[in-house]
C-alpha positions as CSV (number, residue, x, y, z in Angstrom):
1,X,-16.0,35.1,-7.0
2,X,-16.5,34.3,-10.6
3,X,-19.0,36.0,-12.4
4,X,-21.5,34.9,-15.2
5,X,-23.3,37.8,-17.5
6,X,-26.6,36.1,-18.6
7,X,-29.0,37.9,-21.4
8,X,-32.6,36.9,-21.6
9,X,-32.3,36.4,-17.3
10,X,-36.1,37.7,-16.5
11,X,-37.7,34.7,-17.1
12,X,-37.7,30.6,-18.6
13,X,-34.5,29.1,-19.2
14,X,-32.0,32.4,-18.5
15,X,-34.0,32.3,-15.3
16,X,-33.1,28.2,-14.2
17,X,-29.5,29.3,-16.1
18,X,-29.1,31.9,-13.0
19,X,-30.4,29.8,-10.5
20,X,-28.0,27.0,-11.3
21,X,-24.8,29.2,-12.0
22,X,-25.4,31.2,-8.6
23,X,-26.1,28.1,-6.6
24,X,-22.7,26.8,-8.0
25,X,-21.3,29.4,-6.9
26,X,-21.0,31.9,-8.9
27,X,-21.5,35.9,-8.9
28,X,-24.5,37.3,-11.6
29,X,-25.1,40.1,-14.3
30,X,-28.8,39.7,-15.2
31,X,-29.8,41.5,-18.5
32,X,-33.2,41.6,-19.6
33,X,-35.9,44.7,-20.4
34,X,-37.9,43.9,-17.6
35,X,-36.4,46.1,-14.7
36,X,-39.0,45.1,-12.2
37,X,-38.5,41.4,-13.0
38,X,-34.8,41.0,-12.8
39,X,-35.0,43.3,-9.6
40,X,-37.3,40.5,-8.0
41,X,-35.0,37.8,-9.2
42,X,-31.8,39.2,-8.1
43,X,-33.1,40.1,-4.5
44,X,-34.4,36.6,-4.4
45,X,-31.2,34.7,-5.3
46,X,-29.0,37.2,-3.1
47,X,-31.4,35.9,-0.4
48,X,-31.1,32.3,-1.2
49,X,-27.6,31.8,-2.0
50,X,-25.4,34.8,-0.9
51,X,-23.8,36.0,-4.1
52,X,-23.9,39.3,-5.7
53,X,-26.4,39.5,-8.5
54,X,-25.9,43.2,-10.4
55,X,-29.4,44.1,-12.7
56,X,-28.4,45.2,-16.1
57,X,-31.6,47.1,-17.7
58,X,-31.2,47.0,-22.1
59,X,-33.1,46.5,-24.8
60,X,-30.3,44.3,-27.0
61,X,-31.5,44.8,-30.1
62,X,-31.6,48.7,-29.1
63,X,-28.1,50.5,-30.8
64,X,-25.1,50.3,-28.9
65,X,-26.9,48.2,-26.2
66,X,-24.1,45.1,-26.1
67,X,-21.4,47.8,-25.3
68,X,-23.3,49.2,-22.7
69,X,-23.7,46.4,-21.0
70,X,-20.0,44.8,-21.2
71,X,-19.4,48.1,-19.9
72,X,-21.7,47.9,-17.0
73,X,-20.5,44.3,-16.2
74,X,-16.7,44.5,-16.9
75,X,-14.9,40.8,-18.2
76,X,-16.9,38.4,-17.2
77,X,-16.0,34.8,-16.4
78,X,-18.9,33.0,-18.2
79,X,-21.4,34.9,-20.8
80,X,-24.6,33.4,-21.7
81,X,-26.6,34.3,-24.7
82,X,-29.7,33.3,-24.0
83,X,-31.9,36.5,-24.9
84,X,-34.0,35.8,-28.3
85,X,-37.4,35.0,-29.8
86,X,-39.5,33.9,-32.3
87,X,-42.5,34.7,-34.1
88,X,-44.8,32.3,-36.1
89,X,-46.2,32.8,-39.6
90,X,-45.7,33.4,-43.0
91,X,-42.8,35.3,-43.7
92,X,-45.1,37.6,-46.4
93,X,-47.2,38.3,-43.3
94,X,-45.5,38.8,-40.5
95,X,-44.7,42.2,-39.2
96,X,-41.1,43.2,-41.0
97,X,-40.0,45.2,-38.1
98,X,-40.4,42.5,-35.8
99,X,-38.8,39.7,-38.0
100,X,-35.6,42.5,-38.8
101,X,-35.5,43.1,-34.3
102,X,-35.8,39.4,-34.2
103,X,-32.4,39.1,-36.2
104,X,-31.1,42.0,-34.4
105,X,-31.7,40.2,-31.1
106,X,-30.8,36.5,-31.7
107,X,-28.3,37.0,-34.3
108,X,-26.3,40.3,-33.8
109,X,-26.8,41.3,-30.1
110,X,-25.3,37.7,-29.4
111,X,-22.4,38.8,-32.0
112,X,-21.8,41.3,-30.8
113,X,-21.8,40.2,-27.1
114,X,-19.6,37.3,-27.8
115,X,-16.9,39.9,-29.1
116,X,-16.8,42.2,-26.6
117,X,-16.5,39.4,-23.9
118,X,-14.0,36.9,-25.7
119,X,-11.0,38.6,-25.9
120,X,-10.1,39.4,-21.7
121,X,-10.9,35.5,-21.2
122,X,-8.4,34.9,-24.4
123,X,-6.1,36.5,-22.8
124,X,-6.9,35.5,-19.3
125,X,-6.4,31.8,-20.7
126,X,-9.9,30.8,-19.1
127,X,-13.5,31.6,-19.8
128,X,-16.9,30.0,-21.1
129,X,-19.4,31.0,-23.5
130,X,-22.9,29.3,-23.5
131,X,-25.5,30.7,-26.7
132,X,-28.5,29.2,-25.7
133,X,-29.7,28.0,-29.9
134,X,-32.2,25.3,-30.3
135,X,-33.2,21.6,-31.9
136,X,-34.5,24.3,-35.0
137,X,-31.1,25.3,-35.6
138,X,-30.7,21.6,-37.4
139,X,-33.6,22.1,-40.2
140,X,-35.5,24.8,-42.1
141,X,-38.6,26.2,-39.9
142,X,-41.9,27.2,-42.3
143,X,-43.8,29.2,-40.2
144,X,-40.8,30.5,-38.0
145,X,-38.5,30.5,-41.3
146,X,-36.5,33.5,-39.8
147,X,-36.0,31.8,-36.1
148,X,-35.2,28.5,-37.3
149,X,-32.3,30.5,-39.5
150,X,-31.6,32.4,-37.1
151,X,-31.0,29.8,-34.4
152,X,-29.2,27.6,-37.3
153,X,-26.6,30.8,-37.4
154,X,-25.8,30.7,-33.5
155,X,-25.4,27.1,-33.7
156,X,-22.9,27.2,-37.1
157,X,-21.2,30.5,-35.1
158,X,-20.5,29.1,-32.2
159,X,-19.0,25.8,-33.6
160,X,-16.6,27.7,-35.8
161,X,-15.3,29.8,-32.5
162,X,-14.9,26.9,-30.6
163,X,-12.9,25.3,-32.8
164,X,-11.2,28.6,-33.0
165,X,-10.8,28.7,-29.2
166,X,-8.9,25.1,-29.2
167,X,-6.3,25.2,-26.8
168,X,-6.9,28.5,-25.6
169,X,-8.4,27.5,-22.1
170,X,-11.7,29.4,-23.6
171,X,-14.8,26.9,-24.2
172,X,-18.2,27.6,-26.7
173,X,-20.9,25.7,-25.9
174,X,-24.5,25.7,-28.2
175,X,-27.1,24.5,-26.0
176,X,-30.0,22.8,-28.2
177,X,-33.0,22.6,-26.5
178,X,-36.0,20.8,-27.8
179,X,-39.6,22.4,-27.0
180,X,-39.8,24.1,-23.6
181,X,-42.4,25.2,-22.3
182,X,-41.9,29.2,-21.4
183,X,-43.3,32.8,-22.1
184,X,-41.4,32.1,-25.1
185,X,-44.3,30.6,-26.6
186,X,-46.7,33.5,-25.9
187,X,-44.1,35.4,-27.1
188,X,-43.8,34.1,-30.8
189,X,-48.0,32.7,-31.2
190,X,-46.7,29.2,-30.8
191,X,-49.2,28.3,-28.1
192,X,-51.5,25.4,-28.8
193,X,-48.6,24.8,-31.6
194,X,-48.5,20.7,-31.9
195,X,-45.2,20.8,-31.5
196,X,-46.0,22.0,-27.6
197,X,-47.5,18.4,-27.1
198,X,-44.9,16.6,-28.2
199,X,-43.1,14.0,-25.7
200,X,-39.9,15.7,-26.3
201,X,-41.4,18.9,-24.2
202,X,-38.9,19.5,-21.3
203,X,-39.0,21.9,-18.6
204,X,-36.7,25.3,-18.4
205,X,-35.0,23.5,-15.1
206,X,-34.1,20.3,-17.1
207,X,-32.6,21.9,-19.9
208,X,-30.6,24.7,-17.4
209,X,-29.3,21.8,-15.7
210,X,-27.9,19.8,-18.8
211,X,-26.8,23.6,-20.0
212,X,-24.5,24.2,-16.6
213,X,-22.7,20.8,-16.8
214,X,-22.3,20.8,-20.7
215,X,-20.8,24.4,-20.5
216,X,-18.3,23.5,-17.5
217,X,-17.6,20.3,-19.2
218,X,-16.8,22.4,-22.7
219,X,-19.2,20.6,-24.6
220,X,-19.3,22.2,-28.0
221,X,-23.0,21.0,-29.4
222,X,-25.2,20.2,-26.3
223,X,-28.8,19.0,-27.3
224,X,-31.3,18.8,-24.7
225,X,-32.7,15.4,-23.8
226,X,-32.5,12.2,-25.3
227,X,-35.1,12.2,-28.0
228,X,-34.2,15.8,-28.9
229,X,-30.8,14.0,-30.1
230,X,-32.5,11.6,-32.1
231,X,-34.4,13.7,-33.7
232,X,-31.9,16.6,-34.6
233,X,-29.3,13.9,-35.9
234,X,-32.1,12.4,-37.8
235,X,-32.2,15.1,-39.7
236,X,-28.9,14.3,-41.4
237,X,-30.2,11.4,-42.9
238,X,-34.0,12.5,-43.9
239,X,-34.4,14.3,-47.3
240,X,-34.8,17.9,-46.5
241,X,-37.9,18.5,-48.3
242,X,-39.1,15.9,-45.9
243,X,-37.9,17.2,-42.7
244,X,-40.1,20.9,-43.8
245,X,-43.1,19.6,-44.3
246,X,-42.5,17.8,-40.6
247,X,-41.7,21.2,-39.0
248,X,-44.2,23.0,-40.8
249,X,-46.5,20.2,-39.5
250,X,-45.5,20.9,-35.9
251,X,-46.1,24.4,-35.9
252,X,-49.7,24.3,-36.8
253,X,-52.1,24.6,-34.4
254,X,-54.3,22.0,-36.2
């Protein structure tokens, strides 16, 4: 059977990612901190749909923890890079540990991941990766100035390696979601954020849905629903001192 490694599995949209890749079919690594959690989700899917899910137990941002992993999976058929998150505030004020793991997680863990993975499918002449980035990777963020950047490197990242990948029977996909409503948001303070009750809200299912069939399809820059396109393309047009002040707008609580 195939076999998809997915980071970030224990909960949201890694969650719906596993759900969908094993019901299609597919074996699972889960990766995630939370033991317990991906435990609970791995005997669940077993139950429901037959396949093999292994637990893979790591920190990412932790030293040496992409390596242990690739070693605990093997080659993989599909990797996803979904792990990440995101804190809101001023830069001056927020915690510089946490903003430097943050960078550690979204930015070099999925690096890193990406390179230990990429060269067996290379060679194999098939394989997919899927880095989960976001509708924030289009613009600067105030308030989440170092998620916003780093989400605009995964996106930039993975369009270079796919055109890289051309012809090689190896895909890279960016999924772009808009806002989703997740522990995410408890996470990184974003919760009662007006950007939460915005119409372009989807739900972790929707986006892992449109994330599956974009990925299998080798869709390079996949944006989550219909008025999440309009609004990230918009953003080509708009001055860019205008399209701040409208992101720093949406992150305010009031």
């Amino acid at each position: 059977m195939p076999l998809a490694v997915i980071t970030g599995a224990s909960g949201g949209i890694g969650l719906e990612l596993a759900r969908v890749f094993t019901r299609e079919g597919f074996d699972l690594a889960l990766v995630a901190r939370s033991g317990d959690a991906l435990t609970r989700i791995a005997d669940e899917l077993q139950k429901e749909f037959r396949r093999k899910v292994q637990v893979v137990v790591e920190d990412l941002s932790a030293a040496g923890a992409p390596a242990r992993v690739h070693a605990a999976t093997g080659d993989a058929d599909v990797l996803v890079n979904n792990a990440g998150f995101g804190l809101t505030g001023k830069f001056v004020e927020l915690d510089a540990e946490m903003q430097l793991n943050m960078i550690e997680l979204n930015i070099t863990a999925l690096t890193a991941l990406t390179r230990l993975y990429l060269p067996a499918m290379v060679k194999r002449g098939s394989g997919r990766i899927l880095n989960v980035a976001s509708t924030a990777a289009f613009q600067a963020g105030p308030l989440m100035a170092i998620y916003y950047a780093s989400k605009a490197y995964v996106l930039a990242f993975t369009e270079g390696i796919a055109e890289e990948l051309s012809g090689t029977g190896v895909t890279a996909t960016a999924l772009c979601p808009g806002p989703v409503v997740t522990g995410f948001q408890e996470r990184s303070g974003l919760e009662g954020a007006k950007l939460l009750k915005s119409p372009l809200v989807m739900t972790a299912e929707a986006v892992a849905e449109y994330g599956y069939a974009a990925t299998m399809s080798g869709k390079v820059i996949a944006i989550a629903g219909t008025g999440n396109r309009l609004m990230a393309w918009s953003t080509k047009l708009a001055p860019r001192a205008m399209t701040r002040k409208i992101a720093r707008s949406l992150q305010e609580t009031s």
